[in-house]
N, C-alpha and C positions, 0 to 999 in steps of 0.2 A: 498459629503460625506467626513469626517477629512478621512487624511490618516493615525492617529493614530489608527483605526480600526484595520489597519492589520500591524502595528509594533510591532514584538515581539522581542523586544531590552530587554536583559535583564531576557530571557525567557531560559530557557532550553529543550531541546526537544530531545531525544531519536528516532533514527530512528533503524528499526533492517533490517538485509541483506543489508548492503551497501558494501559490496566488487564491486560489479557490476549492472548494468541496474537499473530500475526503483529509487531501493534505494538511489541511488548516485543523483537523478535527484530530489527525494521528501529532500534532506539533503541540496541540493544546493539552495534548491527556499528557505528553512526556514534559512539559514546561511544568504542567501542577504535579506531576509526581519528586520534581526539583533538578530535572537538565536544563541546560543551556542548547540554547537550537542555531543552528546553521538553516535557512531558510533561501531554497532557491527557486528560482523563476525565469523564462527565455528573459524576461524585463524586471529587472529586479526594481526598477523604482514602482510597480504594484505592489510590492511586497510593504513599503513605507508604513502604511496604514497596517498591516496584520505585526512586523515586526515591534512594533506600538503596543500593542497590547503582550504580546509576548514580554516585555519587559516590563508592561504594570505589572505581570505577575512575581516579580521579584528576580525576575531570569536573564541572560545575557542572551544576547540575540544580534547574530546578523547576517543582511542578506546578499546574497551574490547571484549573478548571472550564471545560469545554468541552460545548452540544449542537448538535449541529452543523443541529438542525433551527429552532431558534432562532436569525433573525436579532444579535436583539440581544446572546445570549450570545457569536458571532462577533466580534463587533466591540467584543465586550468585551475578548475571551481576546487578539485582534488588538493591542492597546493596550496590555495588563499585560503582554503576552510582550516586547516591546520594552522596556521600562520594566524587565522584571525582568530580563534579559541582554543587551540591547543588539540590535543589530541584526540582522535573521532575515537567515541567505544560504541556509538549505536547509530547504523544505519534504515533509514525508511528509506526504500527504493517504491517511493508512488507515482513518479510523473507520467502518465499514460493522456491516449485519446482514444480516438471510436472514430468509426464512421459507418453509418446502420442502412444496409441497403440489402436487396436480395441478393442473392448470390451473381447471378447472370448479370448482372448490374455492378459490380466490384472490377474496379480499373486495378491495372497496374500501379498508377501512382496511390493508389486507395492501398492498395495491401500496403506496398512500399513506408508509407506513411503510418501506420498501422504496425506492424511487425518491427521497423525501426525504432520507433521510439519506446515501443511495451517492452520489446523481448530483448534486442541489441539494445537499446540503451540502459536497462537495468544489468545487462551481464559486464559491462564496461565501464557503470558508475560503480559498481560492486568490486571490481577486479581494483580500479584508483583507487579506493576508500581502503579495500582487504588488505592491501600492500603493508599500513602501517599497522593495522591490528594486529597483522600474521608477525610482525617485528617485536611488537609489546607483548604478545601471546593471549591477545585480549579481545572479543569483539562479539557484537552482536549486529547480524544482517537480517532485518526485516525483509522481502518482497511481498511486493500488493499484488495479491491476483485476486479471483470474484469467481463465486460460485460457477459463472463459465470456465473456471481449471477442472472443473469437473463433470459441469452439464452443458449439452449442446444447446443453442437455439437459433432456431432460424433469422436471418437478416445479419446475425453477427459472427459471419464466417472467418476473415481473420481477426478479429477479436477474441475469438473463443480459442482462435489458431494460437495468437500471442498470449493468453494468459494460463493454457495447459501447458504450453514453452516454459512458463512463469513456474508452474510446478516440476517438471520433469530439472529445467535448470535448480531449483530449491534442494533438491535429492542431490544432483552431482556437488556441486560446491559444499554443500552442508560435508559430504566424501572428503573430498577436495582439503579443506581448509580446517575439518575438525580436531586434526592433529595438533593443529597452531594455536587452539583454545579460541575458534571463531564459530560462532555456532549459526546459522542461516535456515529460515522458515520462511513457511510462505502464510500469511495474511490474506484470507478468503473475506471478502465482505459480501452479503446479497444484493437485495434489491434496497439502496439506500437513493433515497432523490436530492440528484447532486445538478450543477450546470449542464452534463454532459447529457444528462437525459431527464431533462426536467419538462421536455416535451409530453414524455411518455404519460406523466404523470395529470398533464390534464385532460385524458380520457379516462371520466369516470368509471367506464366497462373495462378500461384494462386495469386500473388499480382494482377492482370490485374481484377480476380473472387470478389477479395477483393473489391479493389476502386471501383467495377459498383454498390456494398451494399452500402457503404457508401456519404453520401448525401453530405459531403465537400471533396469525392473523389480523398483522400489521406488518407493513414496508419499517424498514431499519429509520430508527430514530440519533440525530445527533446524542452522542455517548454513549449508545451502543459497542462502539468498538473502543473506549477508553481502555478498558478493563484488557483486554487481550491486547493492544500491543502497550502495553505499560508489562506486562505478562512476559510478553519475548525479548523484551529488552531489557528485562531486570535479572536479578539472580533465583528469581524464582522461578525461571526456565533452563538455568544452567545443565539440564542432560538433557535436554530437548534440543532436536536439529533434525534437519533434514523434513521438517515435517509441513503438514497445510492443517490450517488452523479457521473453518468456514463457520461466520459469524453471519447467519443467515434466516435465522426464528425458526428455521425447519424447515426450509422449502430442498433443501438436496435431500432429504430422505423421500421425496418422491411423491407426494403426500397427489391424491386424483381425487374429486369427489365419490363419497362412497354412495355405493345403490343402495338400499334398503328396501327390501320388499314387505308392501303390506301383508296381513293376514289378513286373511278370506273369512 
């Protein structure tokens, strides 16, 4: 297979929430495959230092103020990002948060917070960004959702709410928009240890809980997810749409410890 497939030299692409974790790991794999990145942040002067390295790699880069729970700042960032590299072909829709509590314990401002920025703000950074695609007949819409678009777990009730939103919206739009030559998937990543849950991660019994689920029995390593979204953003996914794409070592196939009985 040519390896022009997955060469976006020349390409522009829009990643949102790059200040930290995942963001910074989906801007890095499309900068080495040869895009130019748009990089946003609620404080874009965080970005200073990551948009730095984006251009050591020989890449154009730059960054703008983005909250994605603000209409008006959408449709600002929507405007200056065209304006400042020229025309979007590949959107990463990742700016999310969390908030991990039981159920009976989830405020209204918790969901509020939650649901706003995962699920409404990706279908309305996606709707500003679609506008010019759908016009070029050209596009590619990444969304980030996590193994919770597909498994439930406890304490992460709208989270889990906002990122199956994250797949059911991946299916309409991909409908939606496929006419116009814009094709929209949804990016599942597992358990990857990012800022947002790096808590989780220093109780050795729940990583120990973790790895026995997971069939390559280890938590997601940076550049694990190079390879799949350099994948939906290139032309080597061009009849692919509408789909969810879980980059997860095996832990959604459901994997339990198995019993084994001795012999007598």
């Amino acid at each position: 297979m040519s390896g022009s497939l997955f060469d976006l030299s020349g390409q522009v692409a829009l990643v949102t929430g790059t200040s930290r974790g995942l963001g910074q790991y989906f801007a890095r794999a499309l900068a080495r495959a040869g895009a130019d990145l748009i990089l946003t942040s609620r404080k874009r002067e965080t970005l200073k230092e990551f948009e730095e390295e984006i251009r050591a790699l020989g890449r154009r880069a730059v960054s703008l103020d983005l909250d994605v729970r603000d209409e008006a700042s959408i449709k600002r960032m929507a405007a200056e990002a065209e304006t400042a590299l020229g025309p979007i072909k590949i959107l990463v829709n990742n700016a999310g948060c969390n908030v991990r509590k039981p159920a009976l314990e989830v405020t209204w401002e918790d969901w509020n917070l939650i649901l706003d920025t995962n699920l409404r703000g990706s279908f309305f950074v996606a709707q500003a960004i679609a506008r010019g695609m759908i016009e070029r007949g050209y596009g590619r819409i990444i969304n980030i959702g996590s193994v919770t678009s597909v498994f439930g777990y406890g304490g992460l009730a709208p989270y889990g709410a906002s990122r199956g939103g994250i797949r059911q919206l991946t299916m309409s739009l991909a409908d939606d928009w496929g006419p116009h030559g814009v094709t929209v998937n949804c990016l599942a990543p597992g358990w990857f240890k990012t800022a947002q849950n790096r808590v989780m991660y220093e109780s050795r019994e729940w990583v120990d809980y973790l790895i026995e689920r997971i069939p390559l029995k280890r938590p997601g390593m940076p550049g694990d997810l190079d390879g799949a979204v350099v994948f939906l953003a290139s032309e080597a996914s061009r009849y692919i749409t509408g789909q969810i794409l879980l980059v997860d070592g095996g832990i959604s196939v459901g994997r339990t410890q198995a019993l084994v009985q001795k012999k007598s």
